[in-house]
C-alpha positions as CSV (number, residue, x, y, z in Angstrom):
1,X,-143.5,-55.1,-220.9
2,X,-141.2,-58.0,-220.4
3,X,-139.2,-56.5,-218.0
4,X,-142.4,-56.2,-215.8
5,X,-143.3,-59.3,-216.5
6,X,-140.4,-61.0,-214.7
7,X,-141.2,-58.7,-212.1
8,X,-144.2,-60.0,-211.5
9,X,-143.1,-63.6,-211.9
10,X,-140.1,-62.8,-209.6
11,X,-142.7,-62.1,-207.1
12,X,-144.9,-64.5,-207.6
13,X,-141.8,-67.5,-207.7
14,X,-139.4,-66.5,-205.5
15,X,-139.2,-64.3,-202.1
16,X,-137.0,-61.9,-203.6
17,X,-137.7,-58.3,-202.5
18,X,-138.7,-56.7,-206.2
19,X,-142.5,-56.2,-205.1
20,X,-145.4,-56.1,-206.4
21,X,-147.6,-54.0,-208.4
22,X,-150.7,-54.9,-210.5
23,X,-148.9,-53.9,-213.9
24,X,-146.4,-56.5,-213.3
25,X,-148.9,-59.2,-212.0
26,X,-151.2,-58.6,-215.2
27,X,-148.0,-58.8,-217.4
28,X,-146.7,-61.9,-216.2
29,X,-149.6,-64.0,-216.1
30,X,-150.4,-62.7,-219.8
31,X,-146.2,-63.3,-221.0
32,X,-145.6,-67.5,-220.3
33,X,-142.1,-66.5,-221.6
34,X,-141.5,-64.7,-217.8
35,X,-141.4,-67.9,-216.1
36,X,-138.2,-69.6,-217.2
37,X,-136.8,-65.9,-217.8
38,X,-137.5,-65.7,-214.1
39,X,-135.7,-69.0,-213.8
40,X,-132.2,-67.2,-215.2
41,X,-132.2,-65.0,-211.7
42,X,-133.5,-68.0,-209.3
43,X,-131.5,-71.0,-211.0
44,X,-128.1,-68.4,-210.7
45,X,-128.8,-67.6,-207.3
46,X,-129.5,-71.2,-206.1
47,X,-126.7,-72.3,-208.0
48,X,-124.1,-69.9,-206.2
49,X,-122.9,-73.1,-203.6
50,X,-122.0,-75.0,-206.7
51,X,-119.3,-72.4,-207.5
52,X,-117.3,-74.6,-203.8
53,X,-117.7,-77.3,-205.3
54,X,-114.3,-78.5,-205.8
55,X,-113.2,-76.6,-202.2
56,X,-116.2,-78.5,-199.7
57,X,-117.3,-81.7,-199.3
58,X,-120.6,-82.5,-201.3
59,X,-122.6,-83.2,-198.7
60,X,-121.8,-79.6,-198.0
61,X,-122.4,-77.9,-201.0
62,X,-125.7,-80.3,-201.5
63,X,-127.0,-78.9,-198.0
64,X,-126.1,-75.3,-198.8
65,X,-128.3,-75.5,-202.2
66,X,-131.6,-77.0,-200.7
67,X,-131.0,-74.5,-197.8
68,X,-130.8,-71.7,-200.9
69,X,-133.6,-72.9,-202.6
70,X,-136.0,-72.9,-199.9
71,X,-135.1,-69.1,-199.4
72,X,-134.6,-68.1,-202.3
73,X,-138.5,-69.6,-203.7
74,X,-140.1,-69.8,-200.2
75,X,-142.7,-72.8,-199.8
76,X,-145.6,-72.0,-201.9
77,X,-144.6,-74.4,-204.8
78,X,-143.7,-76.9,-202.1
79,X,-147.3,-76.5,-201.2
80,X,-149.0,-77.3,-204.3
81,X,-146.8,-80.9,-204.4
82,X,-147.9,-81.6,-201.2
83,X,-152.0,-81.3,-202.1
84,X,-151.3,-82.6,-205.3
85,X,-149.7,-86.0,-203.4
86,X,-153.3,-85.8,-200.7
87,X,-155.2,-86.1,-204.3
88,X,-153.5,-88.7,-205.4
89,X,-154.3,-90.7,-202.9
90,X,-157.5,-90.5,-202.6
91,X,-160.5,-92.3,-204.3
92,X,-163.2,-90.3,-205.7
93,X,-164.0,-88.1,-208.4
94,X,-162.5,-84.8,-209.6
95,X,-164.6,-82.8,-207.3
96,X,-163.7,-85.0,-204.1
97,X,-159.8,-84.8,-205.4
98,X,-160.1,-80.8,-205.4
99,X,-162.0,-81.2,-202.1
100,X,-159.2,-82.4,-200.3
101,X,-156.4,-80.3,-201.6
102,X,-158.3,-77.8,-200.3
103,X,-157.9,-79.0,-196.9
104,X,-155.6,-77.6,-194.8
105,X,-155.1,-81.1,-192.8
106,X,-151.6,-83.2,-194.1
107,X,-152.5,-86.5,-195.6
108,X,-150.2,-89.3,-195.8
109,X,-149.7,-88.7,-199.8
110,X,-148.7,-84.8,-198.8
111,X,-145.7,-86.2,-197.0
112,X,-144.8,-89.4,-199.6
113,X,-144.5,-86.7,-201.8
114,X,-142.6,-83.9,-200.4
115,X,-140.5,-86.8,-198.4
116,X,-139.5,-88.5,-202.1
117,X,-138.6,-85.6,-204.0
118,X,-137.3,-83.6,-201.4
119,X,-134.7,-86.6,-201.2
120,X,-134.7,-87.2,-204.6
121,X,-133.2,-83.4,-204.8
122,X,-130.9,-84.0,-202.1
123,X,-129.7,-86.9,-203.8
124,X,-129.4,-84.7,-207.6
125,X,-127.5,-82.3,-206.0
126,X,-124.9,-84.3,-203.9
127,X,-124.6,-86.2,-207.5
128,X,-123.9,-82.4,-209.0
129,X,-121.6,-81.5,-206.4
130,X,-119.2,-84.2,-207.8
131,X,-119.1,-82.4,-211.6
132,X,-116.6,-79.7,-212.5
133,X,-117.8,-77.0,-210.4
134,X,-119.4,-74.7,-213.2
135,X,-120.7,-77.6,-215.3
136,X,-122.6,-78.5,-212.1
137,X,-123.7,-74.4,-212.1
138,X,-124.8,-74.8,-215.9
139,X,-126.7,-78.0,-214.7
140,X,-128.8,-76.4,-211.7
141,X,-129.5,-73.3,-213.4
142,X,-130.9,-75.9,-216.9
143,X,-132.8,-77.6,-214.1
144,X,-134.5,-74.2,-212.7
145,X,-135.0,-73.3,-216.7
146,X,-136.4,-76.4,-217.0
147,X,-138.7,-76.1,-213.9
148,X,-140.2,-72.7,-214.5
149,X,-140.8,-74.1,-218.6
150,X,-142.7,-76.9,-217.0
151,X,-144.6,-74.4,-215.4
152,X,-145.2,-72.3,-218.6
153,X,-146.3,-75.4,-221.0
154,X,-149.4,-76.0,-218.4
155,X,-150.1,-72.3,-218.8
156,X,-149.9,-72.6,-222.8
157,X,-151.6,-76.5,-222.9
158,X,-153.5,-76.7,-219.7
159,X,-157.3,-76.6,-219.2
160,X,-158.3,-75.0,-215.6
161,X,-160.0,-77.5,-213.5
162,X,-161.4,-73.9,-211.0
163,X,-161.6,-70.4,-210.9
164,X,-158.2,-69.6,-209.5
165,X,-154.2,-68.9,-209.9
166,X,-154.5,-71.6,-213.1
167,X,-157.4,-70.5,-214.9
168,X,-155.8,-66.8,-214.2
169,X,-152.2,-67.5,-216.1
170,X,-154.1,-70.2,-218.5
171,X,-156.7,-68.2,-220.1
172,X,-155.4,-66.3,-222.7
173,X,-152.5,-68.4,-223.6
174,X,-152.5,-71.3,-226.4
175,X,-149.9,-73.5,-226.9
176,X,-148.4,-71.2,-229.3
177,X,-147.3,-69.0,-226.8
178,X,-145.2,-72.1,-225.7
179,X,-142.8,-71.3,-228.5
180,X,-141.6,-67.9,-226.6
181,X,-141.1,-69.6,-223.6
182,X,-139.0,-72.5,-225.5
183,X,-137.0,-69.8,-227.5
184,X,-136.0,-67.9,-224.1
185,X,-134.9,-71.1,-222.4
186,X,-132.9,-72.1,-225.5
187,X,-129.3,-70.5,-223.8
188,X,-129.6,-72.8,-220.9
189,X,-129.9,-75.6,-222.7
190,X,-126.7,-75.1,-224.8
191,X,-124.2,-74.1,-222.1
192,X,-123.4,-78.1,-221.7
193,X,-124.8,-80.4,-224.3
194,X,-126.4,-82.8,-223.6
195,X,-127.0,-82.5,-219.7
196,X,-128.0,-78.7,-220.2
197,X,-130.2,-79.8,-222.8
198,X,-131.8,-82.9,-221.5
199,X,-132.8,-81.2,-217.7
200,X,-134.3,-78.1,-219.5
201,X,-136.6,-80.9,-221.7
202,X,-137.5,-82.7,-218.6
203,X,-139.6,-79.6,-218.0
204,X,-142.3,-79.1,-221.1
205,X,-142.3,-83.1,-220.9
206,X,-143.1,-83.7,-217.4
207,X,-146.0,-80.8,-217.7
208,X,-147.5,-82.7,-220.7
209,X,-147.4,-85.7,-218.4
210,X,-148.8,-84.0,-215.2
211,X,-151.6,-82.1,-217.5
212,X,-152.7,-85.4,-218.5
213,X,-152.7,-86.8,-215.3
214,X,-154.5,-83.5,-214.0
215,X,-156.9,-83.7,-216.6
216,X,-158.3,-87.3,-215.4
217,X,-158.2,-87.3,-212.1
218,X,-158.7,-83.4,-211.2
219,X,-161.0,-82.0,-213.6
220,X,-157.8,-79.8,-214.9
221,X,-155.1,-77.9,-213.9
222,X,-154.7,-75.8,-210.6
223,X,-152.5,-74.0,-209.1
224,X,-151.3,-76.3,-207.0
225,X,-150.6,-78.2,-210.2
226,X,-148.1,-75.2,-211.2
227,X,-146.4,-75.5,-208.1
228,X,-145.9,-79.7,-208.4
229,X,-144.5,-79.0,-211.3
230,X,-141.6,-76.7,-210.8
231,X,-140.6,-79.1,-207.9
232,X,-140.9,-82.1,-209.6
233,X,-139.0,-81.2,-212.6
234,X,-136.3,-79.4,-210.2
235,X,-135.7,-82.8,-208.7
236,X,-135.8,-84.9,-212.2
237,X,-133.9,-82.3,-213.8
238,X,-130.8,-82.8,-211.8
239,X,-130.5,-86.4,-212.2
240,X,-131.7,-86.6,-215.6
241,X,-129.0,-84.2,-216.3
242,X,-126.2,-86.0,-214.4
243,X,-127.0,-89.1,-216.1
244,X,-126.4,-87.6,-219.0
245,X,-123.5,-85.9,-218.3
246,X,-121.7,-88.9,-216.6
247,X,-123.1,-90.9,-220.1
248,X,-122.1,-88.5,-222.9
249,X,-120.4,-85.9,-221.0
250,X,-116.9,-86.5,-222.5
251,X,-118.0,-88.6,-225.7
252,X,-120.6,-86.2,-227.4
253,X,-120.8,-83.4,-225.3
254,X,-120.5,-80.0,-227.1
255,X,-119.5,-77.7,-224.2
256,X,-119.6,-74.0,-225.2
257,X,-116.1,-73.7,-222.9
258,X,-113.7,-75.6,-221.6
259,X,-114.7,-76.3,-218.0
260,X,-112.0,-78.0,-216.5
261,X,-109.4,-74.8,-218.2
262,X,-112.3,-72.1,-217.2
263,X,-112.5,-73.7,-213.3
264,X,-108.6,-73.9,-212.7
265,X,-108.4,-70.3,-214.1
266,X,-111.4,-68.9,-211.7
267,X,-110.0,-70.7,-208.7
């Protein structure tokens, strides 16, 4: 059962080639614990330039993740930020709001948004590149974690605004179903205390946020509110994390290794 529900989230997340069937699609939108367990394989995969990062130049390494990340997860979350930033814009009520994220035309708030945190994850990962190379791994997988929990507390707490993707994944779920999805992302948070921990929180704490928000000016939560999620929290994840890494990383830091031993004896 939980194997085919990362199946299905793997298919639904990412453009990874593990298919799709409708056994998998009903388990994972039933099993909120699939998306951050989807968000081991995508946040490893994405975080594979990371492992140069003491060989290339930053601005290198940065390039090489957002160049992974957009084919490793596709556009479809990417998507749902840009509507989400046209509704945000835009005076009216609920049903206006859903109106125009329905509309295929780019607003101005589509590209504020997907301009400001596609930088702001350019800027998060050249900032990671300059880490010990697998504490900066640790970091960008937490981050992943953290985005795919963000995307699991809406399913748990959200109210649909529509028939559609959200209502799909929402119904069903309560917010104690939240606890699975908390228990599975536990290991990424404790590889690198408190950096790990901190960008895997920004997740469930930026959805409570965004539910709130989505819940006043949308009617609910959508779909495209899922998606806005993941790459908002990707993108305050990082830096969140490098803050506190750069803050606490060799004052109260509880590493699980030693990275500097562990990197000079992989490289």
């Amino acid at each position: 059962m939980v194997l085919s529900a990362v199946r299905g989230a793997l298919g639904f997340l990412s453009r990874l080639p593990v298919g799709h069937s409708e056994q998998a699609w009903e388990a994972f939108v039933g099993t909120p614990a699939a998306f951050p367990l989807a968000g081991y394989v995508v946040g490893g995969l994405v975080a594979l330039p990371f492992l140069a990062a003491s060989l290339l130049p930053a601005p290198v390494v940065a390039a090489a993740y957002l160049g992974s990340v957009v084919l490793v997860t596709g556009v479809n979350h990417a998507d749902g930020l840009a509507d989400l930033g046209d509704a945000a814009v835009v005076h009216g009520d609920p049903a206006e709001r859903r109106d125009v994220m329905r509309d295929t035309t780019v607003g101005v708030g589509a590209v504020l948004a997907l301009g400001t945190v596609l930088l702001a994850l350019a800027f998060g990962a050249l900032a990671a590149a300059g880490l010990p190379p697998l504490v900066a791994v640790a970091l960008v997988l937490a981050a992943e974690v953290g985005a795919k929990l963000a995307m699991a507390t809406l399913a748990c707490v959200g109210r649909p605004s529509h028939e559609g993707f959200g209502s799909t994944v929402i119904n069903g779920n309560s917010p104690r179903h939240l606890v699975g999805s908390l228990a599975v992302a536990l290991p990424a948070a404790a590889v690198a205390v408190p950096s790990t921990a901190v960008a895997v929180l920004t997740g469930p704490l930026l959805a409570l946020g965004l539910s709130g928000w989505a819940d006043r000016r949308l009617g609910g939560v959508s779909g495209d509110t899922f998606g806005a999620a993941n790459e908002l929290t990707r993108a305050v994840a990082l830096h969140v994390g490098v803050a506190a890494w750069s803050l606490f990383g060799g004052v109260r830091s509880v590493p699980l290794v030693d990275w500097e031993v562990l990197a000079w004896t992989l490289w």
